[in-house]
C-alpha positions in Angstrom: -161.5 -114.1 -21.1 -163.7 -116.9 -20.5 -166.4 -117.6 -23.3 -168.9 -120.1 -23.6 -167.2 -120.8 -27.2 -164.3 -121.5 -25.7 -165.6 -123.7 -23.4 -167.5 -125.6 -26.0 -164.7 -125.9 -28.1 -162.5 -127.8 -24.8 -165.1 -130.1 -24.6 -167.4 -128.9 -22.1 -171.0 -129.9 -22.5 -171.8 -126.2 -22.1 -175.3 -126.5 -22.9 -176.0 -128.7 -20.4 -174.0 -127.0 -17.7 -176.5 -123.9 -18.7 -179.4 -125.5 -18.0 -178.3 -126.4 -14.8 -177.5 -122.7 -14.1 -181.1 -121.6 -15.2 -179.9 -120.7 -18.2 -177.5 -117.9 -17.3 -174.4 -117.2 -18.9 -172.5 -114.9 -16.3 -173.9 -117.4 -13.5 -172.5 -120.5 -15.6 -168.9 -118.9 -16.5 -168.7 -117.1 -12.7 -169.3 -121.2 -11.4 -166.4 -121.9 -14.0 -164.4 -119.0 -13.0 -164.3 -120.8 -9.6 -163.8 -124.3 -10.5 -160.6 -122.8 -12.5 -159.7 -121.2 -9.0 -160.1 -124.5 -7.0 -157.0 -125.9 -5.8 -158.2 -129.1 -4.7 -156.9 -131.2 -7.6 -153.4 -130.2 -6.4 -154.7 -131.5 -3.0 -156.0 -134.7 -4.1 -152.4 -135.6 -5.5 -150.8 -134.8 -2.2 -153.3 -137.0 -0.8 -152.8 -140.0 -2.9 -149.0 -139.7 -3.0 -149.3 -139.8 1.1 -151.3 -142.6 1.0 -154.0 -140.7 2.6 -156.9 -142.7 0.4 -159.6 -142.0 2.5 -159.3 -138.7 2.4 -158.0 -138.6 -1.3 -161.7 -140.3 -1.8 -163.6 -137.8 0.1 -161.7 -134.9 -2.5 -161.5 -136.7 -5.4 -165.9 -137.2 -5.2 -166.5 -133.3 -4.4 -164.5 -132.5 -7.4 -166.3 -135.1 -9.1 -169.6 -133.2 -8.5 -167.4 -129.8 -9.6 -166.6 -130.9 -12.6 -170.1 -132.6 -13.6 -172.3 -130.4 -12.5 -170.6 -127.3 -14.6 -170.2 -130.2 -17.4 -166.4 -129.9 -17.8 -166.6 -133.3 -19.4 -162.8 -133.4 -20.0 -162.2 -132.9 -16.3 -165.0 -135.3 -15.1 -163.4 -138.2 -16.8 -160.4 -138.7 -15.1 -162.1 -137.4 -11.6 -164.6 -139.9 -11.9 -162.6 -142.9 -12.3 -160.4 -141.6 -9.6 -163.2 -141.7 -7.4 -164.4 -144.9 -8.2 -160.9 -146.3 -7.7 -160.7 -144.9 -4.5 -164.0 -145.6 -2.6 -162.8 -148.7 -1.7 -159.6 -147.3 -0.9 -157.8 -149.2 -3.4 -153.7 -148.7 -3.5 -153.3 -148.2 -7.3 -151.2 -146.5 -9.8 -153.4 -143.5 -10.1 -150.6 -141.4 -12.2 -151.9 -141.6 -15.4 -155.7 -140.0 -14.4 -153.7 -137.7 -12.4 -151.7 -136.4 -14.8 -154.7 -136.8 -18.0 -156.8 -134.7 -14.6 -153.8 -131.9 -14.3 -153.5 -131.3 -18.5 -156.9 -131.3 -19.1 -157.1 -128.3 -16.0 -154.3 -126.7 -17.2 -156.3 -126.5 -20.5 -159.2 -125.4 -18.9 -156.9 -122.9 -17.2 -155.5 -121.1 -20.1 -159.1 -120.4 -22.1 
């Protein structure tokens, strides 16, 4: 089960993700719940590997926002500078922030 301990103890900035749920637990770990449920990372790889940058932009920013605004700092990382990377499109070796992005979700997957 899901606990704001846990979550703390991942590296999430859990305190700040509360305040940005008004201060309510079950609200903050249901938002969690479904970031964990998102498949869009698995997306985003398909996307890059395809060469598909544009689009591979467009998911790697909304799961930029995901990330940051639930403060899943160990998932925002990676995202981020994926994002940056790729809003100019750029053809780069993103392997490395794909796969740091894919452990630290499995991670979060197994609390």
């Amino acid at each position: 089960m899901l606990t704001l301990d846990k979550l703390r103890a991942y590296g999430a900035d859990v305190d700040d993700g509360l305040v940005r749920c008004m201060n309510k637990e079950d609200f903050y770990l249901m938002l969690v719940g479904k970031a964990v449920a998102d498949n869009r990372l698995t997306t985003l790889e398909s996307q890059i590997t395809a060469g598909d940058f544009k689009s591979a932009f467009e998911t790697a920013h909304a799961l930029k926002g995901l990330y940051a605004n639930l403060s899943l700092t160990p998932l925002t990382k990676p995202v981020s500078e994926m994002t940056e990377l790729l809003r100019s499109h750029t053809d780069a070796d993103y392997s490395g922030l794909l796969s740091e992005a894919k452990s630290q979700y499995e991670k979060l997957c197994s609390l």
